[in-house]
MARVEX-618100 format. One record per residue (C-alpha): x, y, z. Coordinates in steps of 0.001 Angstrom, whole numbers, padded with zeros to 6 digits, always signed. Layout:
XYZ ...
***
This chain:
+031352-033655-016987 +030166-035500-013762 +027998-038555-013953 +024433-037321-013471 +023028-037685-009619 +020535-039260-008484 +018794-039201-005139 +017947-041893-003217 +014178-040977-002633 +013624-043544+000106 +016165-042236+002122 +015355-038941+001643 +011835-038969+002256 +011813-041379+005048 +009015-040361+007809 +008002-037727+005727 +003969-037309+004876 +005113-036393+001596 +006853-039441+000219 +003547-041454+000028 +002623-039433-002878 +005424-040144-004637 +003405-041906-007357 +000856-039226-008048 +003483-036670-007878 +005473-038321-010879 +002557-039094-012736 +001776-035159-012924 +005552-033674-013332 +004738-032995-016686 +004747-029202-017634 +003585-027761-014870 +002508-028944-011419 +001005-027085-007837 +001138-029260-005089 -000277-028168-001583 +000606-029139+001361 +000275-028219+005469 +003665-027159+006580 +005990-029929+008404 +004817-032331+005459 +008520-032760+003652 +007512-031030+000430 +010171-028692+000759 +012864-031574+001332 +011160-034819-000819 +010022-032677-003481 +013074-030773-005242 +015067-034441-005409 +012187-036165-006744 +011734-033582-009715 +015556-033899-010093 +015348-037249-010825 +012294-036828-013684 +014755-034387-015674 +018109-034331-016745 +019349-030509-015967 +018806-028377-012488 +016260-027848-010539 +015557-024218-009046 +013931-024203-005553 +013216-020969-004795 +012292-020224-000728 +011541-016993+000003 +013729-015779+002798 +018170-016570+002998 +017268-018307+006282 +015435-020910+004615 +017797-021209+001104 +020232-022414+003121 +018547-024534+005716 +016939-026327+002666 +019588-026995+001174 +021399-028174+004049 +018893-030580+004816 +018543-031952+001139 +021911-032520+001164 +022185-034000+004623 +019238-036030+003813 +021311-037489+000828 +024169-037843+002311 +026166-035372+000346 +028548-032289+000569 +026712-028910+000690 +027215-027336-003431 +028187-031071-004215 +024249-032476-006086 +022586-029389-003438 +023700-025909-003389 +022193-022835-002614 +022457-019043-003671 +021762-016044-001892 +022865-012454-001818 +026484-012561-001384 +026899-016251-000839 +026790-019208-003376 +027739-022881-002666 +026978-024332-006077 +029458-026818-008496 +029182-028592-011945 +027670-031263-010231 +025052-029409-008727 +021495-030354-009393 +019393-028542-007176 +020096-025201-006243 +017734-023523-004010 +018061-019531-003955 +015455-016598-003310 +013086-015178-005529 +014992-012345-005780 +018010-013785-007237 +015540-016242-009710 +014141-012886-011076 +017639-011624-011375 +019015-014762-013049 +015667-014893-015576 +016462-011234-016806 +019946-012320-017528 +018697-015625-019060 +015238-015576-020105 +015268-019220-021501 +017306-020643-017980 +019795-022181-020120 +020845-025754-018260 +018152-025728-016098 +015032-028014-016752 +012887-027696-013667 +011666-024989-011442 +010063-025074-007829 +008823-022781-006275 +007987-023065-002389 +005636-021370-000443 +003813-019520-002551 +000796-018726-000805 +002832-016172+001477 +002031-014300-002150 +005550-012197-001686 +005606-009254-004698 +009065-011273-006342 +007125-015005-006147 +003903-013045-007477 +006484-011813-010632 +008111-014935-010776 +004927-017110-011549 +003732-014527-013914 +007068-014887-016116 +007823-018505-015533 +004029-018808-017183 +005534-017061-020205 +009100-018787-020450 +006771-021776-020313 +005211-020740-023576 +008469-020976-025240 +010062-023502-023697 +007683-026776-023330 +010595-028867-021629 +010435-026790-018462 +008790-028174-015882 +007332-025912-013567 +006167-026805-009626 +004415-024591-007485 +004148-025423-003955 +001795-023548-001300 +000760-024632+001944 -002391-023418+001309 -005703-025624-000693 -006378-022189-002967 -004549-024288-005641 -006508-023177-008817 -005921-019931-009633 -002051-020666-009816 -002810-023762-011704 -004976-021379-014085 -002171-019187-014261 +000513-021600-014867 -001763-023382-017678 -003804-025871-016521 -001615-027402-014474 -002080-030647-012261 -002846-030402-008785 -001644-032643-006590 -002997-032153-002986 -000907-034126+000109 -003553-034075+003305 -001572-034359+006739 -004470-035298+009458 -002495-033994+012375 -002283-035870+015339 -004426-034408+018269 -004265-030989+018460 -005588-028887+022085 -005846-025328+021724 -006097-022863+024626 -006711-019222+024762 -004517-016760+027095 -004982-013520+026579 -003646-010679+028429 -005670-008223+030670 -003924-005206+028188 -003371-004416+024593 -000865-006310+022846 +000314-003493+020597 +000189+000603+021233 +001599+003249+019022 +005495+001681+019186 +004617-001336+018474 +004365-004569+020932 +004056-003509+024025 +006477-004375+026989 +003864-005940+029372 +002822-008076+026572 +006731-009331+025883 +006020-010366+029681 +003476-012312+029600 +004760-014083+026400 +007567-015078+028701 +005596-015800+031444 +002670-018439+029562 +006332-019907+027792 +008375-020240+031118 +004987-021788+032561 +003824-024211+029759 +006952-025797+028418 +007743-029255+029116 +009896-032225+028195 +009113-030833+024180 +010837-028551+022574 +008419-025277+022107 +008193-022743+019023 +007193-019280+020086 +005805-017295+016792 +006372-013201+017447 +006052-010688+014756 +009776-008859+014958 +013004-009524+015605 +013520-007226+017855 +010376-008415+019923 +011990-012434+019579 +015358-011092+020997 +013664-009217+023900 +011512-012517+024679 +014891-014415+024361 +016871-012693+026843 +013385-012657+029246 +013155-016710+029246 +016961-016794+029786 +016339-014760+032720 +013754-017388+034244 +016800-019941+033214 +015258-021344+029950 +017246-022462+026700 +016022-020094+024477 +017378-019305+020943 +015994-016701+018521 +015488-017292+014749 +015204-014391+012673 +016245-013085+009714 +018985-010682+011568 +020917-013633+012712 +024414-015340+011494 +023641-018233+009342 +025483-020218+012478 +023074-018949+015310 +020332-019682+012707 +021354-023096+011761 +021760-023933+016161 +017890-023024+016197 +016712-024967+013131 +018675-028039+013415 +016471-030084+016308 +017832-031460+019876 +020414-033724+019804 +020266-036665+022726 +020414-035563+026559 +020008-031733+025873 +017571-030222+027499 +014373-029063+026066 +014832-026073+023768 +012606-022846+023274 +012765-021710+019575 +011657-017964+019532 +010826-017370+015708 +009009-014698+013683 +007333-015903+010902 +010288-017456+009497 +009367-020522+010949 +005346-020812+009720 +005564-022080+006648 +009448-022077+004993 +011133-023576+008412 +010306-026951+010472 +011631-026738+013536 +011755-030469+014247 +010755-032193+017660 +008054-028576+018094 +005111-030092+020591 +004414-027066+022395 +003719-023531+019896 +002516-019862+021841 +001657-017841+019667 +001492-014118+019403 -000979-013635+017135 +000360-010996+015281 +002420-010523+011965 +004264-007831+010327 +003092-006615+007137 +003400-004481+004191 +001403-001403+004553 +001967+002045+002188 +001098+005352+003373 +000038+007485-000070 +000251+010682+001814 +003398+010750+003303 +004972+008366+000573 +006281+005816+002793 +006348+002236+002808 +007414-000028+005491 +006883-003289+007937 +003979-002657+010262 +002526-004779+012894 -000383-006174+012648 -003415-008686+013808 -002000-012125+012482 -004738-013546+009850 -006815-017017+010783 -004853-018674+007950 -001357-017839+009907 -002930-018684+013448 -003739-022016+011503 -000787-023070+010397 +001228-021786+013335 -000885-024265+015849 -000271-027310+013198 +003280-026784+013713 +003142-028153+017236 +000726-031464+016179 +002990-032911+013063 +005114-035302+014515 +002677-036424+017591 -000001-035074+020058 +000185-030907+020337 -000501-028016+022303 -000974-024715+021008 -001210-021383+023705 -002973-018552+021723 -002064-015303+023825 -005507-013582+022280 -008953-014197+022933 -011208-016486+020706 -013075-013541+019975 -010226-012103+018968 -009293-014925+016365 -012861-014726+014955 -012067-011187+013954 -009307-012013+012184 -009171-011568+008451 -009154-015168+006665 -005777-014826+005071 -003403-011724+004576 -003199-009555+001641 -000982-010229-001019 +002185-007777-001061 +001742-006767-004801 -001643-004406-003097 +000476-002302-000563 +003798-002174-001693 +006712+000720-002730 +006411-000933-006518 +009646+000501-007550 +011800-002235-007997 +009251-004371-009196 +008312-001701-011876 +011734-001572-013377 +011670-005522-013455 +008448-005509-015360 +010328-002761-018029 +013283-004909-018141 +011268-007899-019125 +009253-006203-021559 +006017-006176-020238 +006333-002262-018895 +003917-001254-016143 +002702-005419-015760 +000438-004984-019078 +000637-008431-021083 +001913-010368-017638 -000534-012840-015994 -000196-012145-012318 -002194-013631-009616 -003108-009947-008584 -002932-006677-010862 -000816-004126-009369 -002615-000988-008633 -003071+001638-011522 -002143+004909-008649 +001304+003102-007083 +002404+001724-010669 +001968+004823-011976 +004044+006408-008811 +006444+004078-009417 +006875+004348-012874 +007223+008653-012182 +010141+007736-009743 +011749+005361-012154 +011987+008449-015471 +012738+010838-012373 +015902+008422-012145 +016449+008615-015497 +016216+004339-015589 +012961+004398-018026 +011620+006269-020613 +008128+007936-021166 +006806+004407-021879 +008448+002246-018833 +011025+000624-020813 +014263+000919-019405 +016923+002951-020430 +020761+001376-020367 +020976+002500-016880 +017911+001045-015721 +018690-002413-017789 +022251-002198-015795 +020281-001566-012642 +017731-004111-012999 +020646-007009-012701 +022150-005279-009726 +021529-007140-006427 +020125-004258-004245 +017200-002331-004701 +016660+000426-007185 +017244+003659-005234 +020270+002272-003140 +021456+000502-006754 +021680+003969-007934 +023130+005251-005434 +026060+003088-005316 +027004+004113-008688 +026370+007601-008330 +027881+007443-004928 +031034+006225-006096 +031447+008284-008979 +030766+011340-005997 +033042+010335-003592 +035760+008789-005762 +035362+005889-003737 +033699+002913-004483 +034476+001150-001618 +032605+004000+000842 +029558+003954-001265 +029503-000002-001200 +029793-000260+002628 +027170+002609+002942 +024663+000652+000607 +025412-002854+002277 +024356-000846+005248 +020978+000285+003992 +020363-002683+002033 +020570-005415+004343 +018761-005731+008014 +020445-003745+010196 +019450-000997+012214 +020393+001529+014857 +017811+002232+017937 +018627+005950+017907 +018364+006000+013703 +022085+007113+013388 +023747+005550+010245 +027252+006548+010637 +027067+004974+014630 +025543+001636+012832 +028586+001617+010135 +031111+002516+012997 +029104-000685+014954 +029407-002940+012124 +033388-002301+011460 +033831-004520+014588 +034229-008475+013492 +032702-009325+017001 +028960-007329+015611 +025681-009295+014947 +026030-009458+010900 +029563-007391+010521 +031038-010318+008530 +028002-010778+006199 +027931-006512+006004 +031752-007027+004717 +030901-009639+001977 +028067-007165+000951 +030461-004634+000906 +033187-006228-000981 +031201-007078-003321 +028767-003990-004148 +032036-002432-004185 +033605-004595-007205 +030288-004196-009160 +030223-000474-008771 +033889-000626-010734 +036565-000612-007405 +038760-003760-007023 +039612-004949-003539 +041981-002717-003244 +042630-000014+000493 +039430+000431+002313 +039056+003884+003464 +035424+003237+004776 +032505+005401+004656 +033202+008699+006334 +029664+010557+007926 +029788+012780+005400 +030128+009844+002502 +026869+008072+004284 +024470+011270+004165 +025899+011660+000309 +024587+008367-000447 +021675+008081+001183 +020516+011277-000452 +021599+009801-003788 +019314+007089-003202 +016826+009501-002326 +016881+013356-002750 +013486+014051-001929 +014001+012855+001466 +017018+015183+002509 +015469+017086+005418 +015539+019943+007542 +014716+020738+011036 +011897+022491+011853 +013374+024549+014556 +016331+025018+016758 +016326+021997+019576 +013655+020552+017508 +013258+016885+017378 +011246+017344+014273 +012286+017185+010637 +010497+018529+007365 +011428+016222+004081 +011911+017560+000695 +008539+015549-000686 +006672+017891+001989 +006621+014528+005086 +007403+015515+008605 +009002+012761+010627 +010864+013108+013930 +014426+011078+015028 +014538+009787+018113 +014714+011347+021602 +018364+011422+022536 +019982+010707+018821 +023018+012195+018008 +021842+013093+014860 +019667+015717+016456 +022679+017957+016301 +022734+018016+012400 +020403+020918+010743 +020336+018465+007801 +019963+014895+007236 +019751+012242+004596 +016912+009984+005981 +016592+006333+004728 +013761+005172+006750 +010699+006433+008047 +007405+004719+009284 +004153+005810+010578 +004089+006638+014121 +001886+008514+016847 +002272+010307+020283 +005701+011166+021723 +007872+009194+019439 +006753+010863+016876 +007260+014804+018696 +003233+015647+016738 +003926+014539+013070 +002881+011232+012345 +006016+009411+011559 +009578+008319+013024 +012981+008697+011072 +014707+004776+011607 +017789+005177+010005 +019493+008603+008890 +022803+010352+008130 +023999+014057+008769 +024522+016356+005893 +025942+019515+005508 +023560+022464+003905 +025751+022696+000864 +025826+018445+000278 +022182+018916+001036 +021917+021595-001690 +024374+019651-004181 +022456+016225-004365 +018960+017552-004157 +020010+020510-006895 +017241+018620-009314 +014642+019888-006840 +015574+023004-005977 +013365+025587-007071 +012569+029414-007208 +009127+030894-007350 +006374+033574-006313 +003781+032376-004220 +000974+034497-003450 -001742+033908-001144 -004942+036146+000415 -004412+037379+003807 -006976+039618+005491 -008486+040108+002265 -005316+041007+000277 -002722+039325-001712 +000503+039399-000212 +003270+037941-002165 +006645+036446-001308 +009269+035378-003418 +010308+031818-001900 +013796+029404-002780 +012908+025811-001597 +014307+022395-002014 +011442+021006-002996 +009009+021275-000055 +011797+022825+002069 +011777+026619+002039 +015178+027810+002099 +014440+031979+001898 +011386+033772+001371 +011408+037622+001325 +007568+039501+000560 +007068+041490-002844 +004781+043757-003882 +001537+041683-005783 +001686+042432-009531 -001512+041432-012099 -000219+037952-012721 -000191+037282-008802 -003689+037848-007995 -004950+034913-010335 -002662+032158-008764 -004147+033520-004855 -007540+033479-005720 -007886+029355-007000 -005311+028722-003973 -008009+030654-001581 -010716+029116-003129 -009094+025260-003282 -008623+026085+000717 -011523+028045+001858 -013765+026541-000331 -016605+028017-002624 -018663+029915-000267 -015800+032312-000562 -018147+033309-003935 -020805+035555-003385 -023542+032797-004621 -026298+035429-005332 -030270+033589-005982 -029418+033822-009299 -026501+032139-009527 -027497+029387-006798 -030564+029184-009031 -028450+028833-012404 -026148+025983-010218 -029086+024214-009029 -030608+023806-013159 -027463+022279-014334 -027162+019914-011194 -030434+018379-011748 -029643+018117-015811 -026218+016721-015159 -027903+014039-012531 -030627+012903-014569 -029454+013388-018370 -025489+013037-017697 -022996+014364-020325 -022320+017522-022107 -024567+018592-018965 -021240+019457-016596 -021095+018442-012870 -021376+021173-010658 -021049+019639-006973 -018245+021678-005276 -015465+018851-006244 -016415+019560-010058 -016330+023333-009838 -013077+023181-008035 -011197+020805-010399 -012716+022925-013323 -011770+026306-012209 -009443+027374-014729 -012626+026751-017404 -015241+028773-015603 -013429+031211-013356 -010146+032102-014359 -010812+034497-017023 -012758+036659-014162 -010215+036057-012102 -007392+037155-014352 -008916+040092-015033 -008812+041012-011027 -006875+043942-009751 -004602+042980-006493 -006910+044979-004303 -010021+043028-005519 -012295+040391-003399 -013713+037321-004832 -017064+038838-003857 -017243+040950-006581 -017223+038311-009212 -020476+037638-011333 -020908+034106-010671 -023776+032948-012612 -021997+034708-015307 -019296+032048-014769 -020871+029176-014627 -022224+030210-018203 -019274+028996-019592 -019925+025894-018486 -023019+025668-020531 -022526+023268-023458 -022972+024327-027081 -025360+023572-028951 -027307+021750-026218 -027369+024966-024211 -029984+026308-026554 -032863+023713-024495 -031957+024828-021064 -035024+026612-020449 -036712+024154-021752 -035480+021175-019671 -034961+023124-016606 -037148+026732-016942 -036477+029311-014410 -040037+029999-013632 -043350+027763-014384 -046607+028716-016022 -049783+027985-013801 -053342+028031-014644 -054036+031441-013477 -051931+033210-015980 -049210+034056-013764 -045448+032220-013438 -043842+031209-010203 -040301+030752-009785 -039001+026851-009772 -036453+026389-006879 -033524+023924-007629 -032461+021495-005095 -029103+021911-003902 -026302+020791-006107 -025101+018352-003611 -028880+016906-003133 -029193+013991-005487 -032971+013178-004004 -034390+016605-004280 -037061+017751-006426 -037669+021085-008051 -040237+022760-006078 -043019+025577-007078 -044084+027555-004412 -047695+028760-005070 -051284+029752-004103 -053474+026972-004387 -056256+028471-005997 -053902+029617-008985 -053719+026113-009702 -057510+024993-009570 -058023+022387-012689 -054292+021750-013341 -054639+017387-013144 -051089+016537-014239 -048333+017483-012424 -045476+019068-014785 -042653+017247-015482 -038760+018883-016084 -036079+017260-017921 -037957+015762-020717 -040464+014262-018300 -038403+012960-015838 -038496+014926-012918 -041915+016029-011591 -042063+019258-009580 -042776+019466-006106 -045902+021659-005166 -045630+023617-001932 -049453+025291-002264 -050177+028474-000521 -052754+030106+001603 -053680+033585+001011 -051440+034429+003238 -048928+032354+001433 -048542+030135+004612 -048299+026719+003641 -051217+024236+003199 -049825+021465+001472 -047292+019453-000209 -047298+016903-003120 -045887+016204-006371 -049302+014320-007194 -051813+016650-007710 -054742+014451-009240 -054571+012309-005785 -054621+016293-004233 -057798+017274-005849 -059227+013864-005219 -058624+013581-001257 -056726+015893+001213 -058087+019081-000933 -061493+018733+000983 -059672+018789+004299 -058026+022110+003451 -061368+023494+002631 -062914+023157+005548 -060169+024563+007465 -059926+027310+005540 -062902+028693+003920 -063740+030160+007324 -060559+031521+008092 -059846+033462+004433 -063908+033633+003200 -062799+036549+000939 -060717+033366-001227 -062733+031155-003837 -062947+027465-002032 -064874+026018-004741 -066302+022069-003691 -065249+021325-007009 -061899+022137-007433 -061737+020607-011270 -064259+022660-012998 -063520+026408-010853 -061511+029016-012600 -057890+028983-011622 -056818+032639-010260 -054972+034965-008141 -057407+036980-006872 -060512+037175-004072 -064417+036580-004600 -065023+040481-004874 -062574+040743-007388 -064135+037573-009686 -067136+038993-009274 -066109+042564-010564 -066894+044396-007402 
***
């Protein structure tokens, strides 16, 4: 067993910010610890050794992206003067440089999570850190909420939280109390200058080329003898700024996530002596988990790329979006840590008062599949009993969970099956995980399912969405990210049960088999011959690409979609990224689970016409009519009325009447009284009118249906027995006679019941009568004798007592035949004229 290391802390920490709270930070390294920090402080780096040095096992630093794994560990170890996997090592996805004598590792979230369901008491390790968690990523969000828990059993592990960010306590809270240890920067002088562009920055594909120009043309302009850090939102947008600067003769280098660990170790790894000044083009990579070191100069973009979910069309992906003020923040501190700064912000002020204070965290907006089979497989199914910083939402847990029994990976209460505790471990994500087993069981051929999944899995991407093109791209050593697609490969295909044995390599047909695998219901169809546009199996259009090959196939496997508008996206709202052909019968093998045939009936002119339809799930593979039997006409009618609405109902006065009474009971005396606003009718249907409309011949209309008979059965029993007398179809007045009480609207939630009457049939009457128990007064509308209306008021003391007078002068001349007693208190309420009172 090697001697234990130790760090030499002053060498390590020399010049950084961080090192001068050394002593506070050792003081609190006792069970758990959050320490915040600005960016470019030296947590990251002074930090993990320091911890390593309070305990005697390893020390976990978790960063959230490969990129920065690797280029913190390179720099601990640099820093100390030692081998990389020697005291520092580092895991990631298909690459680990660890040894016996490793004491900090630093590795993603992703693989923690992994490693915790394997190990739930971290055997051998004594220390966790975990960096940059104010980016709030779903797997740090998971990882806090179970390291609080392995905490509870294990009071030896010491647990350090690092943010960049001052919203320390509720992660202390959640971690237990923990100390917070706060390391202020004051950063040298900072100037800040606006420079926006006369144009949007973004349309419906995303940045926009003119804007790409003038980031290259405020860069090419404002850099100096300092090396500059250019912040962009994709990676695609920092390689297309990148090749503009080298055009004006620039040193620029990108840093992204899409980039050989070489290219991205050139960029990170500062300017040696008498090379030139450098542009670093970044996306966010570099705002919090990177320092670029020797950065005096930062233009920044403004915008970020974000997690967004579209319910409807069941698609979740990277959109681009307004940076938030927090990000514009700590992007301009980046260029005033190590001496006097400049930051270029390509927006207007305006623009950066508008933006939100910090962005959301991921666990809101994102596909919560994999997450949701984590949660099962550490025994706290659908989050309930976990402490999380955020609650995922009730609707896309729930989704989630649906997708995870579809899969067969959980059962009916979110605990995993074996499968889904096999799957859990696996190092992909849940769909392609299950599709590299199935795959290879499909095509006999571990090896072509493994390269197809590496594919998917990983960062790469094809600009006309063709799959087989991008494997056929990535076979070639000389590619951007071939070698680490090959590792993937190699070894997805030794976990899915192949050895290293002959590569065949994934054929077309083997890539649209597994990417339906991973997901059936987004095989697809195209709409028409020559079409560009695509109808999936969940019911999504989405169109590929003008000029992709793949427009040749009738059927595809699609992979990945996102929102989209205008021509890209031929009229239907989203664009197909990545996609393999199928044939109709693969299509029909894999998605067999959701193949389906049924009647459908609908009204057309009036009639039910039927056709018997085959589909593949929203995909209607024949449809031939049939005559409408009894059991048809049912079905039509609720589909009719869900689409037409309820005015398709002939709502006769006494039905609208009946409506209006158990709207105003429902509003102001709540349950048994039932809801009756149109949503509440229509979700109730089947209990008020499908026994009439079961009973209807084919050739029957909805108008024929006794309504207010319907909504009977909505009354409830026994409190139906008071309806009159809470809500009475007609009133009693003084004169003898009853006038009919009109409802407000169902859908009117100030209206009043009003009485329409003459006013001399109510001479005398002081208190105006109340409905519902005495909670609703009703509205007078009184009459002339002509029944033209003279006034109106739900007071009719303050009536009798003022305007009254006013109404009889203005009409005793005009209707002298009508009583218009001075006294309207004492005079006989009635109906008919003087001549009559008086006998004559």
């Amino acid at each position: 067993m090697p001697a234990r290391h130790v760090f030499d802390l002053a060498r390590v920490g020399a010049g950084l910010t961080v090192s001068a709270a050394q002593a506070r930070l050792e003081a609190a390294a006792d069970g758990a610890l959050v320490v915040t920090a600005p960016p470019g402080t030296g947590k990251t780096t002074f930090v993990p050794p320091l911890v390593a040095n309070l305990v005697p096992g390893r020390v976990l630093l978790t960063q959230p992206r490969r990129v920065a794994v690797r280029a913190a560990a390179r720099r601990i170890a640099q820093l100390d003067g030692s081998p990389l996997g020697g005291p520092v090592g580092f895991t990631v996805r298909g690459e680990r440089e660890v040894s016996d004598a490793t004491r900090v590792e630093a590795l993603t979230p992703g693989v923690l999570l992994r490693r915790l369901l394997a190990d739930p008491a971290l055997e051998g390790v004594d220390a966790v850190v975990l960096d940059e968690v104010h980016e709030r990523s779903l797997d740090s969000d998971l990882l806090l909420g179970m390291l609080a828990e392995v905490r509870a059993l294990r009071d030896d592990l010491l647990v350090v939280a690092m943010s960049a960010t001052v919203d320390a306590e509720p992660i202390a809270a959640l971690l237990g109390d923990a100390t917070v240890v706060d390391v202020p920067s004051p950063l040298h002088p900072l100037a800040i200058e606006y420079a926006p562009m006369d144009g949007p920055r973004l349309d419906i594909r995303g940045v926009t080329r003119p804007f790409l120009q003038h980031v290259a043309d405020v860069t090419a302009a404002a850099r100096r003898e300092d090396d500059a850090l250019v912040f962009l939102p994709s990676a695609r947008d920092v390689d297309e700024v990148v090749r503009l600067l080298r055009e004006r003769g620039a040193d620029a280098l990108p840093l992204h996530g899409r980039l050989s660990a070489r290219d991205q170790d050139r960029a990170i790894r500062g300017r040696g002596a008498g090379e030139p000044p450098r542009i670093i083009v970044s996306t966010a990579l570099a705002e919090s988990s990177l320092t670029v070191p020797g950065v005096r100069l930062v233009i920044d973009a403004g915008l970020s790329r974000e997690v967004r979910r579209d319910r409807a069309r069941d698609m979740t992906g990277l959109v681009t979006v307004s940076a938030s003020r927090a990000s514009a923040d700590q992007r301009a501190g980046r260029a005033a840590r190590q001496g006097p700064g400049r930051a270029i912000r390509l927006y207007a002020q305006a623009d950066f008062a508008r933006m939100v204070p910090a962005a959301p965290p991921e666990i809101a907006s994102a596909d919560l599949v994999d997450g949701a089979l984590l949660l099962g497989a550490w025994g706290t199914p659908g989050g309930e009993g976990l402490a999380l910083l955020t609650p995922p939402p009730p609707g896309a847990m729930a989704s989630a969970l649906a997708v995870l029994r579809e899969l067969a990976l959980v059962d009916g209460d979110g605990r995993p099956t074996e499968l889904g505790r096999r799957i859990a471990t696996l190092p992909v994500g849940v769909r392609e995980a299950r599709a590299l087993l199935d795959g290879a069981a499909e095509l006999a051929d571990a090896r072509a399912a493994a390269e197809v999944v590496a594919a998917i899995s990983d960062d790469h991407r094809d600009a006309d969405a063709d799959l087989p093109r991008l494997l056929r791209g990535l076979r070639d050593d000389r590619a951007p990210g071939a070698a680490r697609w090959r590792r993937e490969a190699t070894r997805l295909a030794r976990i899915a049960g192949a050895g290293a044995g002959a590569r065949r390599g994934a054929s077309a047909g083997a890539a649209g088999i597994v990417v339906a695998l991973a997901r059936p219901d987004w095989i697809a169809r195209r709409t028409g011959e020559g079409s560009r546009s695509y109808l999936l199996a969940s019911g999504t259009r989405a169109a590929l690409p003008e000029g992709s090959a793949l427009l040749a196939s009738e059927w595809i496997a699609v992979h990945d979609v996102q929102r989209a508008d205008g021509r890209a996206a031929d009229g239907t709202g989203a664009v197909i990224r990545l996609a393999a052909p199928l044939s109709e019968e693969e299509a029909l093998h894999v998605g067999a689970p959701l193949l389906v045939a049924e009647r459908s009936a609908r009204i057309d002119g009036g009639r039910v016409r039927v056709r018997l339809e085959r589909r593949l799930g929203a995909i209607v593979l024949a449809s031939t009519p049939a005559a409408a039997e009894p059991g048809d006409v049912g079905h039509a009618m609720v589909a009719h009325l869900r689409a037409e609405g309820l005015e398709a109902l002939d709502w006769t006065e006494t039905a609208a009447a009946l409506r209006g009474r158990l709207a105003l009971l429902h509003r102001h005396l709540g349950a048994p009284w039932p809801a009756v606003d149109d949503d509440a009718l229509l979700d109730r249907l089947d209990d008020w009118l499908e026994p009439d409309l079961a009973r209807m011949r084919p050739d029957a209309s909805l108008r024929g249906i006794d309504v207010a008979g319907a909504l009977r059965r909505l009354l409830p029993w026994p409190e139906a027995a008071r309806i009159d007398e809470l809500a009475p179809e007609r009133l009693a007045v003084p004169s003898g006679s009853t006038a009919r009480i009109a409802y407000p609207a169902a859908d009117d939630a100030a209206g009043l019941p009003v009485v329409a009457v003459k006013l001399q049939e109510v001479f005398g009457l002081a208190r105006t009568p109340r409905l519902v128990g005495g909670r609703v007064p009703v509205l007078f509308h009184l009459l002339s004798p002509a029944r033209r209306p003279l006034a109106v008021t739900a007071d009719l003391e303050s009536f009798w007592n003022g305007p009254y007078q006013d109404v009889r002068k203005e009409m005793r001349g005009r209707y002298p035949r009508h009583p218009w007693p001075e006294d309207p208190w004492t005079a006989p309420a009635t109906a008919k004229t003087n001549r009559r009172l008086a006998g004559g």
